[in-house]
N, CA, C and O atoms as CSV, one atom per row, in Angstrom:
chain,resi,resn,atom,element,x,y,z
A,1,UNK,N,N,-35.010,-22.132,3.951
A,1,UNK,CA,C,-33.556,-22.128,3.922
A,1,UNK,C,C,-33.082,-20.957,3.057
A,1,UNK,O,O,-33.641,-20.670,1.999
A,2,UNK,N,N,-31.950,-20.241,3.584
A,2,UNK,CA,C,-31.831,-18.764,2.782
A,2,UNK,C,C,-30.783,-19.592,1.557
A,2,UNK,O,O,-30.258,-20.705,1.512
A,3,UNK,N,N,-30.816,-18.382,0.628
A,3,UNK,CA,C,-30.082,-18.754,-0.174
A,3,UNK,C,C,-29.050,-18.530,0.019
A,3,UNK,O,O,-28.931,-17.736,0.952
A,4,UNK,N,N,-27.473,-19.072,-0.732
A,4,UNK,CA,C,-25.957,-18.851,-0.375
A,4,UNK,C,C,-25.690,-17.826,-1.107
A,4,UNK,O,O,-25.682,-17.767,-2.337
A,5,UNK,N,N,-25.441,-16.908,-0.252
A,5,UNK,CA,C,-24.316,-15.980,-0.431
A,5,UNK,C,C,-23.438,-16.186,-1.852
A,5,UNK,O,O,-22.631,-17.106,-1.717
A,6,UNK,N,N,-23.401,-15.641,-3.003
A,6,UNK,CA,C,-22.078,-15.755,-4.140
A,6,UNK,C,C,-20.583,-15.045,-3.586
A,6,UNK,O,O,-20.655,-14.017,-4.259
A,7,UNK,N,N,-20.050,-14.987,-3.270
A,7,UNK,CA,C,-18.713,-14.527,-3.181
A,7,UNK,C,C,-17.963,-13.285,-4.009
A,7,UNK,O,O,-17.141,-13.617,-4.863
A,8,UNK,N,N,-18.140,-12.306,-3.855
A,8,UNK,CA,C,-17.624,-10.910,-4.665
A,8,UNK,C,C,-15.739,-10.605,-4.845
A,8,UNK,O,O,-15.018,-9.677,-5.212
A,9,UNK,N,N,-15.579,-11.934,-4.362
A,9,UNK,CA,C,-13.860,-11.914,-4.886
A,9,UNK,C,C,-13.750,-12.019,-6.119
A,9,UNK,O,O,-14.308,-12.755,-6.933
A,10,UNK,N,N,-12.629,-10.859,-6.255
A,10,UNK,CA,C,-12.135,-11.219,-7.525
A,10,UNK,C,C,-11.415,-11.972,-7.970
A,10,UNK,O,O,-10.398,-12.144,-7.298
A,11,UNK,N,N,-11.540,-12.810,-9.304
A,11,UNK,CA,C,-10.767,-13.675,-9.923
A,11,UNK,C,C,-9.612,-13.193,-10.190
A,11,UNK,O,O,-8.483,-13.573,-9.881
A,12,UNK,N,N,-9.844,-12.654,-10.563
A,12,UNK,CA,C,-8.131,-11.646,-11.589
A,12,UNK,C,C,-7.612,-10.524,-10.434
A,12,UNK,O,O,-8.158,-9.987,-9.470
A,13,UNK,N,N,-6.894,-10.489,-10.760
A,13,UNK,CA,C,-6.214,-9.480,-10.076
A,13,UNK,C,C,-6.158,-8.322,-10.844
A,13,UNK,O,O,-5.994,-8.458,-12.056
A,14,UNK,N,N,-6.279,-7.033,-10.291
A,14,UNK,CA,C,-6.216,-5.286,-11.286
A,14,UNK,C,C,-5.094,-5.288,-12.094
A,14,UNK,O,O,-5.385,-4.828,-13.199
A,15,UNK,N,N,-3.683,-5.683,-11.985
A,15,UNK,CA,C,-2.891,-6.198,-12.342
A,15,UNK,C,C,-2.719,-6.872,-13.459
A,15,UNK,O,O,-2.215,-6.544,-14.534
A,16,UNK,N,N,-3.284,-8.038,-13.014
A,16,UNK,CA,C,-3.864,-8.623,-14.272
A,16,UNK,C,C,-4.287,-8.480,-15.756
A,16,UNK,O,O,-3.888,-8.769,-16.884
A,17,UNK,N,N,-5.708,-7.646,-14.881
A,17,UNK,CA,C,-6.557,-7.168,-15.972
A,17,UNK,C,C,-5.664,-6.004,-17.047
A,17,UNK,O,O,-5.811,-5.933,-18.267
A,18,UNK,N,N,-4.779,-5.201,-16.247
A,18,UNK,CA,C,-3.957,-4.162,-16.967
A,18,UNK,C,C,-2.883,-4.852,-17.854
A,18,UNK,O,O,-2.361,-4.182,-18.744
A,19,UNK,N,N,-2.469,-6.327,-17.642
A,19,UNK,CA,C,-1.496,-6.480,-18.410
A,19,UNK,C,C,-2.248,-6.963,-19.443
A,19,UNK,O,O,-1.896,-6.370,-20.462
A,20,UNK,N,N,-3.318,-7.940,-19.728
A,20,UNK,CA,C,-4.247,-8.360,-20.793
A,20,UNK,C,C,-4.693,-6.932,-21.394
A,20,UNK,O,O,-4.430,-6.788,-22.588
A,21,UNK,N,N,-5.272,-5.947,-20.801
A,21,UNK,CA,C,-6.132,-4.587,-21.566
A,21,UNK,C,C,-4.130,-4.244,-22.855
A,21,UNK,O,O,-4.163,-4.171,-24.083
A,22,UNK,N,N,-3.018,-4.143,-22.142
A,22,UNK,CA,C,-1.881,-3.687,-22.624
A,22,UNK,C,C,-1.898,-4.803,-23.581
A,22,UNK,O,O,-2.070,-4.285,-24.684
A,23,UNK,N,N,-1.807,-6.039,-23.703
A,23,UNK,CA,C,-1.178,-7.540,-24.858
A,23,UNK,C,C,-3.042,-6.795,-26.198
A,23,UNK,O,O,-3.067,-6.807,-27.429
A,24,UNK,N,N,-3.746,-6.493,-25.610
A,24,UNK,CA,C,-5.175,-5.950,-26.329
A,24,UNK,C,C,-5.130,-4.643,-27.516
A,24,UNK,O,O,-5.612,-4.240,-28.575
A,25,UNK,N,N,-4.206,-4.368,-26.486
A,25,UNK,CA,C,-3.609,-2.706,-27.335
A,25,UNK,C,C,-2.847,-2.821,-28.203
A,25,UNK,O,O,-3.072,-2.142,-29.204
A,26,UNK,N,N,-1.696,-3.671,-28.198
A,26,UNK,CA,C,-0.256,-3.945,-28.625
A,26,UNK,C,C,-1.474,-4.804,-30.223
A,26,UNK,O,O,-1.592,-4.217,-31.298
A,27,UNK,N,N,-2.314,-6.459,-29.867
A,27,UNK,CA,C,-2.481,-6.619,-30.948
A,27,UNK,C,C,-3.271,-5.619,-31.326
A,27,UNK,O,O,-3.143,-5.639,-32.550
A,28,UNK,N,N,-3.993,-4.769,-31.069
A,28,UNK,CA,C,-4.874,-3.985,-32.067
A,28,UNK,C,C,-3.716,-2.763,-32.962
A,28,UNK,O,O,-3.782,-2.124,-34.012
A,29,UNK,N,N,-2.906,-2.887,-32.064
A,29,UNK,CA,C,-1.783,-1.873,-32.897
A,29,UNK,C,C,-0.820,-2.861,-34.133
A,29,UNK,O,O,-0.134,-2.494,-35.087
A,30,UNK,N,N,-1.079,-3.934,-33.710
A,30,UNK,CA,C,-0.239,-4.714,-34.687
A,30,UNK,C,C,0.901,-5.113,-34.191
A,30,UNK,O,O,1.402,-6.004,-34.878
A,31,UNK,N,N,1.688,-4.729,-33.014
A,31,UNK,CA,C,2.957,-5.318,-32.473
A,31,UNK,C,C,3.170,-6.648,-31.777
A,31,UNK,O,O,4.177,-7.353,-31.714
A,32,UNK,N,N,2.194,-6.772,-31.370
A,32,UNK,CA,C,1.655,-8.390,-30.361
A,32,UNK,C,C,1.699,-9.044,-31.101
A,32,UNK,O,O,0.863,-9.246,-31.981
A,33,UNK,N,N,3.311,-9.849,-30.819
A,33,UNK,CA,C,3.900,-11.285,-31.707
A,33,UNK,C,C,3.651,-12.583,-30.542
A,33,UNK,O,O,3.431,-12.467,-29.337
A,34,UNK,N,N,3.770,-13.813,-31.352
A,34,UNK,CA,C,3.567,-14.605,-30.502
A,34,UNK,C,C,4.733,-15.753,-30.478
A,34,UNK,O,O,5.378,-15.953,-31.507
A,35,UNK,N,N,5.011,-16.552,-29.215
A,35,UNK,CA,C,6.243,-17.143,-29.319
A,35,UNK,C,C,7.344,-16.764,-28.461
A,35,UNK,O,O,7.162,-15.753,-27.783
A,36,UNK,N,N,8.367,-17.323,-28.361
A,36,UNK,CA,C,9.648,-16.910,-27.198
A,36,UNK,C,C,10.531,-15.545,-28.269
A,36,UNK,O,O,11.150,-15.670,-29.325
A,37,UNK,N,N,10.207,-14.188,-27.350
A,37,UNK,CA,C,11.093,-13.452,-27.323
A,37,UNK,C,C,10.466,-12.678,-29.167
A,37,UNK,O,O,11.305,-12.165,-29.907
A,38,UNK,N,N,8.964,-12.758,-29.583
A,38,UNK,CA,C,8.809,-12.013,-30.473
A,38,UNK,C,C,9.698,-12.637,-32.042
A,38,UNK,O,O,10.107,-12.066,-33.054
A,39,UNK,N,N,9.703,-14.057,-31.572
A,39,UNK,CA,C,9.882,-14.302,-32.904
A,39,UNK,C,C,9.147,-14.956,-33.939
A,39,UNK,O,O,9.553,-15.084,-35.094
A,40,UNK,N,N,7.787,-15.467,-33.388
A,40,UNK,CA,C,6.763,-15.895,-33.981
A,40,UNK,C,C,5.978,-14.577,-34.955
A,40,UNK,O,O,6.448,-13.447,-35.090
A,41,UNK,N,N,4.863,-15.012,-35.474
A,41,UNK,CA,C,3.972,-14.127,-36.271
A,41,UNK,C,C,3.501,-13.033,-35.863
A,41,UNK,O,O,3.924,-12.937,-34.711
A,42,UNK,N,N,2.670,-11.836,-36.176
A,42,UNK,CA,C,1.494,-11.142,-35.806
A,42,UNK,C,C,0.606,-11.924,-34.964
A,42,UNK,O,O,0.460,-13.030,-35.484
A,43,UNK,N,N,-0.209,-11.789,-33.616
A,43,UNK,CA,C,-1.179,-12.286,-33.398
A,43,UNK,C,C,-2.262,-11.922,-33.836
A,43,UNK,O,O,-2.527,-10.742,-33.602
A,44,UNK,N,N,-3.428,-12.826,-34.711
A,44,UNK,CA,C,-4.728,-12.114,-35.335
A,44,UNK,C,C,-5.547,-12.409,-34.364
A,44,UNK,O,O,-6.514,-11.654,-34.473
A,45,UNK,N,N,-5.722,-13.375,-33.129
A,45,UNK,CA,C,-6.752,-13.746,-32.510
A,45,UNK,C,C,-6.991,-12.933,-31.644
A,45,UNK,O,O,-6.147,-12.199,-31.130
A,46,UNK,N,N,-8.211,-12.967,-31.369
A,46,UNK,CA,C,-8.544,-12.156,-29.908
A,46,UNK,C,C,-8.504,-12.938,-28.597
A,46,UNK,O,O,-8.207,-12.454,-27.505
A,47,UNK,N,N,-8.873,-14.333,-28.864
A,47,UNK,CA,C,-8.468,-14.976,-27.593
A,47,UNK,C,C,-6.822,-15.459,-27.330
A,47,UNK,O,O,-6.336,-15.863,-26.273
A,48,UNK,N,N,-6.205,-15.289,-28.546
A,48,UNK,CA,C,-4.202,-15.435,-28.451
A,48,UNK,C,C,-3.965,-14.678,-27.506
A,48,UNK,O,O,-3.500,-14.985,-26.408
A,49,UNK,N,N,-4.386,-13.286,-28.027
A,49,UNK,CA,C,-3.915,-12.171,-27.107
A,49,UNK,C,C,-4.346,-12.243,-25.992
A,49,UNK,O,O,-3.641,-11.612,-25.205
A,50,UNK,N,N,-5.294,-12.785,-25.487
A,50,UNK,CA,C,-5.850,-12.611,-23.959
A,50,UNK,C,C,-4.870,-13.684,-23.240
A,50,UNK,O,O,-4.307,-13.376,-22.189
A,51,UNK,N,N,-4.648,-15.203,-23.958
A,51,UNK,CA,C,-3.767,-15.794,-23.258
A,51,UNK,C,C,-2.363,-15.286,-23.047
A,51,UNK,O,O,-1.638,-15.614,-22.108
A,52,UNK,N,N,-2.028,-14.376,-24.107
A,52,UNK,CA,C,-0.506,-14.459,-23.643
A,52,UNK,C,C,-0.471,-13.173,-22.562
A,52,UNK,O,O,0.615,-13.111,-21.986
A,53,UNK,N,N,-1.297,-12.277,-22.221
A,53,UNK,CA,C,-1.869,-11.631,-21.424
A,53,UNK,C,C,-1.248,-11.837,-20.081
A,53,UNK,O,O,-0.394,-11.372,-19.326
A,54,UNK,N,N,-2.436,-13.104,-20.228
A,54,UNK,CA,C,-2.874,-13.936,-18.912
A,54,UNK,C,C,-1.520,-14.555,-18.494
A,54,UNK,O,O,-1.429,-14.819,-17.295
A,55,UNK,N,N,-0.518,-14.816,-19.227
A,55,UNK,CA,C,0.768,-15.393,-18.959
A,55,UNK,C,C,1.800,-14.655,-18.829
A,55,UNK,O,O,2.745,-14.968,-18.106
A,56,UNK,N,N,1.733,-13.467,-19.593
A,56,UNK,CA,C,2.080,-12.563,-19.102
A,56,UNK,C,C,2.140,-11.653,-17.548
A,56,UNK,O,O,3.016,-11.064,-16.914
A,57,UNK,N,N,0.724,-11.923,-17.390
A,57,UNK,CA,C,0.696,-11.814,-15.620
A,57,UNK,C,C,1.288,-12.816,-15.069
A,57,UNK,O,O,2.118,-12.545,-14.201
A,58,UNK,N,N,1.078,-14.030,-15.354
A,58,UNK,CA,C,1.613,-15.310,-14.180
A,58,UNK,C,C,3.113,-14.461,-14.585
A,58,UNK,O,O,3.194,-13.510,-13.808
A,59,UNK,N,N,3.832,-14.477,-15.153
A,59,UNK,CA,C,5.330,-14.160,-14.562
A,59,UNK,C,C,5.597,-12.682,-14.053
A,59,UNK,O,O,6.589,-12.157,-13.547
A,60,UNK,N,N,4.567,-12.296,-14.318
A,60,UNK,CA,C,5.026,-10.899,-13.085
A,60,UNK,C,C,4.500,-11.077,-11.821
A,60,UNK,O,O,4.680,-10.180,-10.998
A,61,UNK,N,N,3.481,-12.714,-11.314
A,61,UNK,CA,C,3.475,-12.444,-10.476
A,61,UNK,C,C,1.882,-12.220,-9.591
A,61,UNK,O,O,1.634,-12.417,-8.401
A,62,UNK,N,N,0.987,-11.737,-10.707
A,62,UNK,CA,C,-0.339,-11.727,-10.324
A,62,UNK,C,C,-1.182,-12.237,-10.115
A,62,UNK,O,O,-0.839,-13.347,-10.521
A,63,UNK,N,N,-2.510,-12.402,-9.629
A,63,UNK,CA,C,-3.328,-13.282,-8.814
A,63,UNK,C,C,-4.254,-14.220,-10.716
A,63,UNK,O,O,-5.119,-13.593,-11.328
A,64,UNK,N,N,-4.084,-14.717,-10.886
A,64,UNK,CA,C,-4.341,-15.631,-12.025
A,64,UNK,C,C,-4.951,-17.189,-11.817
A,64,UNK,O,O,-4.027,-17.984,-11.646
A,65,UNK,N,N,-5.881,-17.627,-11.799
A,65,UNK,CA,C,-6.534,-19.114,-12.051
A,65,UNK,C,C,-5.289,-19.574,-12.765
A,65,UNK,O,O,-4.452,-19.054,-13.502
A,66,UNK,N,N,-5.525,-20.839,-12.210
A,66,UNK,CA,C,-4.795,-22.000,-12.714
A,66,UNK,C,C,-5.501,-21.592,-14.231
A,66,UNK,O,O,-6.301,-20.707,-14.532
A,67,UNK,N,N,-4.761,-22.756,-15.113
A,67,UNK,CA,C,-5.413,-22.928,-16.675
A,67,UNK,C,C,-6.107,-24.256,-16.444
A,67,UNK,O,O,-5.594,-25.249,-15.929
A,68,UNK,N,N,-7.316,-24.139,-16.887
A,68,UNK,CA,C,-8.450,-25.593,-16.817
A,68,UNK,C,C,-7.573,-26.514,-17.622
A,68,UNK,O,O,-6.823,-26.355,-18.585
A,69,UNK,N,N,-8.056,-27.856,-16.642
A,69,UNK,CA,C,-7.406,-28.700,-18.067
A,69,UNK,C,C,-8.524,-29.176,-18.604
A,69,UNK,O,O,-9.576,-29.272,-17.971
A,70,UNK,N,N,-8.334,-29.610,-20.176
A,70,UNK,CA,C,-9.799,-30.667,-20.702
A,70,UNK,C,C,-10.071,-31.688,-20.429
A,70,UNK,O,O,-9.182,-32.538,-20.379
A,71,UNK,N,N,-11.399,-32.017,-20.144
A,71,UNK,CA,C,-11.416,-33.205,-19.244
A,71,UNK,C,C,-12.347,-34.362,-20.547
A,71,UNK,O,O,-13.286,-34.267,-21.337
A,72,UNK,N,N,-11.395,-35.344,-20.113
A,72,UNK,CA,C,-12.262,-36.173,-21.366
A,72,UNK,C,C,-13.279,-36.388,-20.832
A,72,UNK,O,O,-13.582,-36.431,-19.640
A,73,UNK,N,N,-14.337,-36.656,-22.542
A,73,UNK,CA,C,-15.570,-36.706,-22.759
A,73,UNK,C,C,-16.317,-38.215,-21.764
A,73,UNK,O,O,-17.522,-38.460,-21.827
């Protein structure tokens, strides 16, 4: 029996990936606040910044996974 094929689609969209690499830049520059409209803190995390990224794409629009939910233990 052959083996299955993996699927070479992409998850993310190029799009995507450009608005997370930009929320990447912004915190390494120090401007990437977190919160409605930049009124929260500095972001220090590296995974903050990837989410607000990632949410950042969902409202412009780009090809984005749902968000997992946690599934109890």
């Amino acid at each position: 029996m052959p083996a299955k094929k993996k699927s070479s689609r992409r998850r993310y969209s190029k799009g995507a990936s450009k608005t997370v690499a930009s929320a990447m830049r912004r915190k390494k520059s120090g401007t990437l606040r977190s919160g409605k409209r930049g009124k929260g803190g500095k972001v220090k995390s590296r995974k903050q910044a990837i989410a607000i990224g990632l949410s950042e794409a969902r409202k412009k629009g780009a090809r984005v996974p749902r968000k997992s939910s946690s599934k109890a233990a």
